[in-house]
C-alpha positions in Angstrom: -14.4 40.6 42.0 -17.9 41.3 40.1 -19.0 39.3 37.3 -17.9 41.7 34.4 -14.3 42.0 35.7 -13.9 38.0 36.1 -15.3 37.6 32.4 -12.7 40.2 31.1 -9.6 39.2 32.7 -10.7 35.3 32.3 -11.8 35.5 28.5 -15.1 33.2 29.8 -18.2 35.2 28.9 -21.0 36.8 31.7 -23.4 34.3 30.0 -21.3 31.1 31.0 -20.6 32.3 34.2 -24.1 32.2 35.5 -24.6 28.6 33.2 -21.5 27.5 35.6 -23.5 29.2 38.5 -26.9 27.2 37.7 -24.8 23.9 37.3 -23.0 24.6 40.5 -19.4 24.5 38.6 -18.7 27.9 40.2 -21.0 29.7 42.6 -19.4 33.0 43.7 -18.6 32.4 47.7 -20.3 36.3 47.9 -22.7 38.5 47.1 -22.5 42.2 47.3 -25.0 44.8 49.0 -26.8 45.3 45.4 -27.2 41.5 45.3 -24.2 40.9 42.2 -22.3 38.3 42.5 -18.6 38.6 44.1 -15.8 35.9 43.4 -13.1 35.0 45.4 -9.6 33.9 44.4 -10.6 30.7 45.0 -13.3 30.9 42.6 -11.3 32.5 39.8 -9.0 29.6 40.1 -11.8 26.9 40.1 -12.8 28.8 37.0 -9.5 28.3 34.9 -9.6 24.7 36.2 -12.8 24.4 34.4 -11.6 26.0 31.6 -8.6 23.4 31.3 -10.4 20.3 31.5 -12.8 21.7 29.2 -9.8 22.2 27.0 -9.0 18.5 26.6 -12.9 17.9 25.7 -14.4 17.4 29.0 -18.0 17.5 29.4 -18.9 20.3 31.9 -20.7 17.0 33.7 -17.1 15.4 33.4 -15.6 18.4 34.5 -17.4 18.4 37.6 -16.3 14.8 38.8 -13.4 15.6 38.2 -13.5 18.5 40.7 -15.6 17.6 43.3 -15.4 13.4 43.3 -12.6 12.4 45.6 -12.2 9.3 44.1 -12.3 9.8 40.8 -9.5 8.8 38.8 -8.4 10.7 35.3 -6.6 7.3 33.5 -9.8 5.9 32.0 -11.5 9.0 30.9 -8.1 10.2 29.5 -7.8 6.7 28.1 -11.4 7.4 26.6 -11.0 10.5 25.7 -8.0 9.8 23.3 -9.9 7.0 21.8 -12.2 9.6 20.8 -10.2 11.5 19.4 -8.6 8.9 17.5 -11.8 8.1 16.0 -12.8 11.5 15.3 -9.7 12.4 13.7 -9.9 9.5 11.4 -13.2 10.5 10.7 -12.0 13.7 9.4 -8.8 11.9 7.5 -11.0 10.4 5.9 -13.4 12.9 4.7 -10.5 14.8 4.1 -9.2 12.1 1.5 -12.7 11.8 -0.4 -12.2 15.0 -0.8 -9.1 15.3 -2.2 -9.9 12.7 -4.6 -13.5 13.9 -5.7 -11.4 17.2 -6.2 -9.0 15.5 -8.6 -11.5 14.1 -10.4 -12.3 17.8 -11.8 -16.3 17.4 -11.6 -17.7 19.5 -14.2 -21.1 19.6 -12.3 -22.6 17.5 -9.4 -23.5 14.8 -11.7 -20.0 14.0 -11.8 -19.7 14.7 -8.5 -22.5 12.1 -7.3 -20.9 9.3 -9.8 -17.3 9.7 -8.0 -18.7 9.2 -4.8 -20.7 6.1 -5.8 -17.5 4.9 -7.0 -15.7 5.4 -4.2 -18.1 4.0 -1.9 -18.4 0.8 -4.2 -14.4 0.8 -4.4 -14.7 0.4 -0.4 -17.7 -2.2 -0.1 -17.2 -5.3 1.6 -18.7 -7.2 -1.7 -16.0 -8.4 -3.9 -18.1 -8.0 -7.4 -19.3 -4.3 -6.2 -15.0 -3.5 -5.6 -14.5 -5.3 -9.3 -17.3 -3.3 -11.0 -16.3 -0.2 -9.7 -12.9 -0.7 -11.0 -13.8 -1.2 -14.8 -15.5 1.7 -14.3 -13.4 3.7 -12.9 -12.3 3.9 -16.4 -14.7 6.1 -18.3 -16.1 9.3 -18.7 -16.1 10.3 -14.7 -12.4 8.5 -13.9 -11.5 7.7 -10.2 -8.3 9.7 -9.1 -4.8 7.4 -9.3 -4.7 8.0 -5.8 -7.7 5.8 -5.0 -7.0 3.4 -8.1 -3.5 3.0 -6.0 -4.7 2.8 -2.7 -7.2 -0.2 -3.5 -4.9 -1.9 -5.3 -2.2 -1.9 -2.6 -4.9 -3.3 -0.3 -7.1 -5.4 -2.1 -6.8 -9.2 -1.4 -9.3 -10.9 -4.0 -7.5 -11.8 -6.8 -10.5 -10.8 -9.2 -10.7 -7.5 -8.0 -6.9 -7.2 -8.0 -6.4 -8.2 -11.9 -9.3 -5.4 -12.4 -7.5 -3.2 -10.6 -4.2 -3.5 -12.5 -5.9 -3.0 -15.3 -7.2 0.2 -14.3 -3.8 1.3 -13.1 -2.5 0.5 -16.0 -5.5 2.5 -18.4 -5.0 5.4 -16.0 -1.0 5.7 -17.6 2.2 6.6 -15.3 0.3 8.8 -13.1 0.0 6.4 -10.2 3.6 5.0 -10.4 5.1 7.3 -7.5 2.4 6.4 -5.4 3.3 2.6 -6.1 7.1 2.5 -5.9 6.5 4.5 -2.2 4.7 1.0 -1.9 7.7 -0.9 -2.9 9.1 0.6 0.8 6.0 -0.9 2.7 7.2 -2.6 5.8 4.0 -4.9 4.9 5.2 -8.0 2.2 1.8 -8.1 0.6 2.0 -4.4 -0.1 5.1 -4.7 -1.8 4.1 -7.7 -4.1 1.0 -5.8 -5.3 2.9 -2.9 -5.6 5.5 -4.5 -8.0 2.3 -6.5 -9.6 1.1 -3.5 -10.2 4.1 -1.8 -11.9 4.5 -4.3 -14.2 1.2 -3.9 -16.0 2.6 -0.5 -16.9 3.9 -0.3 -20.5 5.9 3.0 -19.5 9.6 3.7 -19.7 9.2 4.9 -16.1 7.8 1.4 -14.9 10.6 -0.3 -16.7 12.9 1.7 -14.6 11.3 0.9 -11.8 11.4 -2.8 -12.4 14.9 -2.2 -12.9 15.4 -0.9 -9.6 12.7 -3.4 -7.8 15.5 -6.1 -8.9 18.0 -5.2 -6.4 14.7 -4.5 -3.7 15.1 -6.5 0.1 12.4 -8.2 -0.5 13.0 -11.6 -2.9 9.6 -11.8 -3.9 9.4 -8.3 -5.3 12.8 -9.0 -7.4 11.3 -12.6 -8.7 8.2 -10.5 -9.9 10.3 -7.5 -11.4 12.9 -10.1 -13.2 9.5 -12.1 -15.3 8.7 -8.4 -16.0 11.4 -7.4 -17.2 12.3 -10.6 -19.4 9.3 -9.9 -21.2 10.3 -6.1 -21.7 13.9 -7.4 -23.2 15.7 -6.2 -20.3 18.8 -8.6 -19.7 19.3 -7.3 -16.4 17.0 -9.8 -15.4 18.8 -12.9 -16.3 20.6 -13.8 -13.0 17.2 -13.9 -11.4 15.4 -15.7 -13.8 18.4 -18.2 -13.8 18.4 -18.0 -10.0 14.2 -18.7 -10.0 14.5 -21.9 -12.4 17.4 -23.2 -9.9 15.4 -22.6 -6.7 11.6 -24.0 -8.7 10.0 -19.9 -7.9 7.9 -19.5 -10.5 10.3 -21.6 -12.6 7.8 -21.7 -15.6 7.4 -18.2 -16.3 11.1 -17.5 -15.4 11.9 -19.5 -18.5 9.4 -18.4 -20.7 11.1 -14.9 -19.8 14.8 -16.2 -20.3 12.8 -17.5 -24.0 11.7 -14.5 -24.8 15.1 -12.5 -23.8 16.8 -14.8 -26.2 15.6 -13.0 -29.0 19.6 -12.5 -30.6 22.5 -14.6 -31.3 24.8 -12.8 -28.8 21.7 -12.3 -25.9 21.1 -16.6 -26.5 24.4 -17.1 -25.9 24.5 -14.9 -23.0 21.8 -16.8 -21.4 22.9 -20.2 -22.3 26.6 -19.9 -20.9 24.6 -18.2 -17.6 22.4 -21.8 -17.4 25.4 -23.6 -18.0 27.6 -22.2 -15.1 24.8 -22.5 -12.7 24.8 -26.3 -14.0 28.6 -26.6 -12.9 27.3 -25.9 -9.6 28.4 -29.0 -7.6 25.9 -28.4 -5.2 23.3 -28.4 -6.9 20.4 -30.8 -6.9 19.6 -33.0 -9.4 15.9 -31.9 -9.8 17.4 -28.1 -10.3 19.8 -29.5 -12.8 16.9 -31.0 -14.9 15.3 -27.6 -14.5 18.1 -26.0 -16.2 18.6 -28.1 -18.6 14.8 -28.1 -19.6 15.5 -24.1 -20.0 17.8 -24.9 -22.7 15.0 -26.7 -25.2 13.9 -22.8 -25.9 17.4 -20.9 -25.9 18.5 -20.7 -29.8 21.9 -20.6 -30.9 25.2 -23.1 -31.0 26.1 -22.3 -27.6 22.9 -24.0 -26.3 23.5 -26.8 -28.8 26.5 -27.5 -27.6 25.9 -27.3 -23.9 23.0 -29.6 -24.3 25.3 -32.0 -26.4 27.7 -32.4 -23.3 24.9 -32.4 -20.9 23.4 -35.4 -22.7 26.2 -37.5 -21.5 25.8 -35.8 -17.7 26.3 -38.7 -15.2 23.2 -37.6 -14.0 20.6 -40.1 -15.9 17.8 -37.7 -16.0 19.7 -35.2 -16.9 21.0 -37.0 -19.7 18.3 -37.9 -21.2 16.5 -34.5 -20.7 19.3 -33.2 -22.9 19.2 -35.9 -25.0 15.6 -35.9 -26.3 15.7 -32.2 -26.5 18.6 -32.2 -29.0 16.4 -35.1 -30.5 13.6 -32.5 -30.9 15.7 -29.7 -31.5 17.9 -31.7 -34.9 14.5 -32.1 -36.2 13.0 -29.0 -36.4 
């Protein structure tokens, strides 16, 4: 079969037929009276074989190892070869994403174009101060896209930088609050506390809910963070928590400053101070817990705390009796 032929039925062109001919990929086995070259079966075969390997981004060089070596063994160049292509398509992923998010900045010329990438690139140096100025930027006249705001934040692990990017979150409104609660789901703990971190600093009816929800999450961390939220929202769904954090010392201060600043009514007050008081009646409770919960008391209003703290200042527990004790002694002279 002549040249032309093999290049129409094979879809490889005349030109990189000879090119395999000059490498000595394929060399037709014949030649014809007028001197063009003639391939065999064999030869047409050899050709698809090329074509193959080339197809799974084989050097011709490679491809010709491959076919002539005897002892050469595919495993490490495919091995190698799906590294590279790991790499490059990661490379693409993530031009891809600056993309996106350079896109959803709405550039009104290259000028904001050039100051989105700079912000980007400082959002993803290595130096914590670069990662904390580009965040309280971000928040201007060229704003970085939610999407990148979210991402940093889910990943960044300097505390500095993580504050400034809560901040920004939170400056940027609701529109990064899907983004977060999918990071509520992560199988990765630290993701989910910065994700519920995060949320909190929102002062949006949507975050709220979210909190709401975050108190029932797997993950006990996320529901101690969601409950201090919450308290200070006014959202007595929270109590049990809080009451559950001062009993087990997690974040016990703030958990009462929450229960504090839940007890803001007459009825709410005495909500919380029967709640304290039941967990008190706990028999197996600790001593040290029991203080706790007593000390939580000093800063619920209302009879019903009065009067639990009257009983509890005769506790057979000493220090739990005189905890009570000196806080009714405060509380009488107010």
């Amino acid at each position: 079969m002549l040249i032309g032929e093999v290049a129409r039925r094979s879809g490889v062109s005349a030109r990189m037929l000879r090119h395999y001919d000059s490498l000595g990929l394929v060399r037709p086995t014949g030649r014809t009276q007028a001197g063009y070259r003639e391939y065999s079966g064999a030869d047409i075969r050899r050709i698809f074989h090329i074509e193959s390997l080339r197809s799974l981004g084989l050097s011709l060089r490679e491809v010709g190892c491959a076919l002539d070596d005897p002892g050469f063994t595919p495993s490490d160049l495919v091995d190698d070869l799906i590294r590279q292509t790991r790499d490059r398509i990661a490379g693409e992923t993530a031009l891809l994403t600056r993309l996106r998010r350079i896109g959803a900045a709405e550039p009104a010329g290259w000028e904001d174009v050039l100051q989105t990438v700079a912000l980007l690139q400082a959002l993803g140096s290595e130096s914590a101060g670069k990662r904390q100025r580009a965040a309280l930027s971000s928040v201007g006249e060229v704003p970085l896209p939610v999407e990148a705001l979210v991402e940093a934040a889910l990943s960044e692990t300097d505390p500095n930088v993580a504050g400034a990017l809560r901040w920004a979150l939170a400056q940027s409104g609701a529109g990064g609050l899907a983004l977060l609660a999918e990071g509520l789901g992560s199988p990765v703990a630290d993701v989910r506390e910065r994700a519920v971190r995060s949320i909190a600093e929102i002062p949006d009816g949507e975050a709220t809910a979210l909190l709401r929800d975050a108190l029932t999450n797997s993950d006990i961390v996320v529901r101690r963070c969601a409950a201090v939220a919450l308290g200070a929202r006014g959202v007595a769904d929270a109590v049990p928590t809080l009451i559950g954090m001062i009993v087990e010392e997690a974040n016990d201060v703030d958990a009462a400053d929450a229960l504090s600043a839940l007890a803001s009514g007459p009825a709410s007050a005495d909500r919380i101070a029967t709640g304290l008081v039941d967990r008190l009646a706990d028999g197996a409770l600790d001593s040290s817990a029991r203080r706790r919960l007593t000390e939580a008391l000093a800063d619920i209003p209302g009879i019903a705390a009065s009067h639990a703290l009257g009983d509890l200042s005769h506790d057979e527990d000493r220090a739990v009796a005189l905890t009570a004790a000196y806080i009714l002694t405060l509380r009488n002279a107010r």
